[in-house]
C-alpha positions in Angstrom: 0.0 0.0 0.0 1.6 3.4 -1.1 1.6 6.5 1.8 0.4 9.2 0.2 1.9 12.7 1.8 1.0 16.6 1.0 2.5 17.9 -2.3 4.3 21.0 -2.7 1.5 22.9 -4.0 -0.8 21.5 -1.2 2.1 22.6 1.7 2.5 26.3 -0.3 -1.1 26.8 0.2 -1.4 26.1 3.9 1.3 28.2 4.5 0.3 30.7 2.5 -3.3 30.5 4.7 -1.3 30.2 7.8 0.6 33.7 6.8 -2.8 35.1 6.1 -4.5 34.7 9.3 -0.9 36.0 11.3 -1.0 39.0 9.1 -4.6 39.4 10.3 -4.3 39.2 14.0 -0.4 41.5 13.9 -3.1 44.5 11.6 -5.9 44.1 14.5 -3.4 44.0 17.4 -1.8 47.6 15.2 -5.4 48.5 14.8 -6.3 48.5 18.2 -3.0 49.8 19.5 -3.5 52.6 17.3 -6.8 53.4 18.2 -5.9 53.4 22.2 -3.5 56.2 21.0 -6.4 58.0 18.9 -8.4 58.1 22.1 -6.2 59.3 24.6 -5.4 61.8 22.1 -9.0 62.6 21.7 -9.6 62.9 25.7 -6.5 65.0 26.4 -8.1 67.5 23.8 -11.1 67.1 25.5 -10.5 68.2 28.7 -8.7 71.4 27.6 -11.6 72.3 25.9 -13.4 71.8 28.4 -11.0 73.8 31.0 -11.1 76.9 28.6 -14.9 76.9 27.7 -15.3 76.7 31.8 -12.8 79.9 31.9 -14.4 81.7 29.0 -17.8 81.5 30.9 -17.1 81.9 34.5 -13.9 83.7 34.3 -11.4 81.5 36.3 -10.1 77.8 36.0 -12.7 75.3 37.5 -11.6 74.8 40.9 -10.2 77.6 41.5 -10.7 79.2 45.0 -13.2 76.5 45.5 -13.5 75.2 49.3 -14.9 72.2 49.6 -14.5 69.2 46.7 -17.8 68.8 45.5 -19.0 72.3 44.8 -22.9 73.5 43.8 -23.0 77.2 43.9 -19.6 78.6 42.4 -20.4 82.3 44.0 -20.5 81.1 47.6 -18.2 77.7 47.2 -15.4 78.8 45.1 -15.3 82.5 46.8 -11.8 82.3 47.6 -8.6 84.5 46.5 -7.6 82.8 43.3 -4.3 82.6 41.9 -4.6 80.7 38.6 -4.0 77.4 39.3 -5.5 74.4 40.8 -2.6 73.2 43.5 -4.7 72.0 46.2 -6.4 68.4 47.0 -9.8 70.1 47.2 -9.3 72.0 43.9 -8.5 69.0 42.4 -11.5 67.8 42.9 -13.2 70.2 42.5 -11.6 70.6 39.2 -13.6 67.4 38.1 -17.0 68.1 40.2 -17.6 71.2 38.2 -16.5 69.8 35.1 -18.6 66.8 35.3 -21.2 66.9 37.6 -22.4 70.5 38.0 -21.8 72.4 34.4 -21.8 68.9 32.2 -18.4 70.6 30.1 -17.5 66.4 30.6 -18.9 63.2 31.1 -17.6 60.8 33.5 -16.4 58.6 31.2 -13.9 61.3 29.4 -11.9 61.1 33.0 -11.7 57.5 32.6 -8.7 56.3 30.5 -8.4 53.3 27.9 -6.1 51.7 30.9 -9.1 51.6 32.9 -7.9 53.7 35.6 -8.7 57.9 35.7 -6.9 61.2 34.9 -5.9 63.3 38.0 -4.1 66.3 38.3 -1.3 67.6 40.0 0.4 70.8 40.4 4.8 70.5 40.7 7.4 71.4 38.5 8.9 69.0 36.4 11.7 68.6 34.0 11.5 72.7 34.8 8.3 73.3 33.8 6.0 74.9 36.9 2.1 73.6 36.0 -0.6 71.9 36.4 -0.7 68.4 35.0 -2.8 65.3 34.1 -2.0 62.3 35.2 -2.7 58.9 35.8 -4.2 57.4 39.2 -5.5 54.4 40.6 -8.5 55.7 42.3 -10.4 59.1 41.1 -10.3 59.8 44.9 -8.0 59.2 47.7 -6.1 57.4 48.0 -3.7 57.6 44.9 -2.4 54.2 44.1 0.4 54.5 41.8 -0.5 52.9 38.4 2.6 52.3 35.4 1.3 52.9 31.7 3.0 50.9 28.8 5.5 53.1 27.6 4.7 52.4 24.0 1.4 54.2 24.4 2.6 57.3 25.5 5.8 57.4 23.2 3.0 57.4 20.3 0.9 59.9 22.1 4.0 62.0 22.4 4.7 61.8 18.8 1.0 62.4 17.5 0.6 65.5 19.5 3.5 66.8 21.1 7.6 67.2 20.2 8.2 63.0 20.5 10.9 63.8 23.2 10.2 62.0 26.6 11.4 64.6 28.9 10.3 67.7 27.3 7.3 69.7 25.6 3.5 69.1 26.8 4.1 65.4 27.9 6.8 64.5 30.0 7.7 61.2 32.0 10.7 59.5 34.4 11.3 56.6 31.7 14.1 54.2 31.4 13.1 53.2 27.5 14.1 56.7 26.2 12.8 57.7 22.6 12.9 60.1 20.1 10.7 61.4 17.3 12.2 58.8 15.0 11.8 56.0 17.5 9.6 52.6 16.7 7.6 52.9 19.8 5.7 50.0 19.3 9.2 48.0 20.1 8.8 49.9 23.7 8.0 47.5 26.5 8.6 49.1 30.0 6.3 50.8 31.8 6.3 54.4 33.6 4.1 55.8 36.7 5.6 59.4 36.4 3.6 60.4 33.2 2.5 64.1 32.8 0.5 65.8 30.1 0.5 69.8 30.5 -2.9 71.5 31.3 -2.6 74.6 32.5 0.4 77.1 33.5 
């Protein structure tokens, strides 16, 4: 009795299938990569408009002078001197309470980002630039756990809307995978809890 086995033609094809299908999955792994990118973009944008439409109405940066966190009456509970930026816990939050809840400028979900954890905001100086910044946090309240985001993510991000250096322009971060604007970041792989996107001065 003769074994018969796969011909050539029969192996080329299979392989040729098998290529197919791995081209497939590598585009939709690019495609949804890219589109995390697209979206953070998207929500960082967001919120700035947001921030100046608040300040073209009202006159001052949402959370400004504000007392308590969860502000209803901006005339009584953000009475208080304001100096133009938002460097206190209770501003914080009440950055986000006004934003969201009272004056509707965002919805809940644009705090939330595609890592699944929410955009805070701090006010330091870094790589010598004094301002307010976004951030990412654990909780949208305290406490704060420290959360790291892929690298790779924000190397794009920096690319598609900023200079593409990590320790300079609108987005900065502590990093030990440094890139530049000609970097691949999609070869990245560590991971950084120091990330800062510039909001206000």
């Amino acid at each position: 009795m003769k074994n018969k086995g796969f011909t050539l033609i029969e192996l080329a094809i299979v392989l040729i299938i098998i290529g197919l299908i791995l081209g497939m999955i590598f585009k939709g792994k690019n495609l949804i990569e890219n589109a995390k990118v697209k979206h953070l973009a998207t929500q960082y944008n967001k919120v700035i408009a947001a921030v100046n439409a608040f300040y073209d109405r009202y006159g001052f940066y949402p959370g400004d002078g504000c007392t308590t966190p969860t502000p209803t009456d901006i005339s009584t509970d953000c009475s208080a001197t304001k100096n133009g930026v938002i460097d206190t816990t209770t501003e914080y939050l009440a950055f986000w309470h006004l934003l969201i809840n009272v004056h509707g400028f965002l919805k809940a979900s644009d705090r939330k980002t595609v890592f699944g954890f929410p955009l805070h905001l701090i006010h330091e100086t870094n790589r010598g630039k004094t301002a307010t910044w976004l951030y990412f946090l654990g909780n949208e309240n305290p406490p704060y756990p420290p959360v790291s985001v892929p690298i790779k993510y924000i190397c794009a991000l920096d690319q598609m809307i900023d200079d593409g250096e990590a320790t300079t322009g609108d987005i900065v971060f502590k990093t030990t995978d440094p890139y530049s604007p000609n970097t691949d970041c999609w070869i990245l792989d560590g991971n950084s809890d120091e990330v800062r996107l510039y909001l206000l001065p």
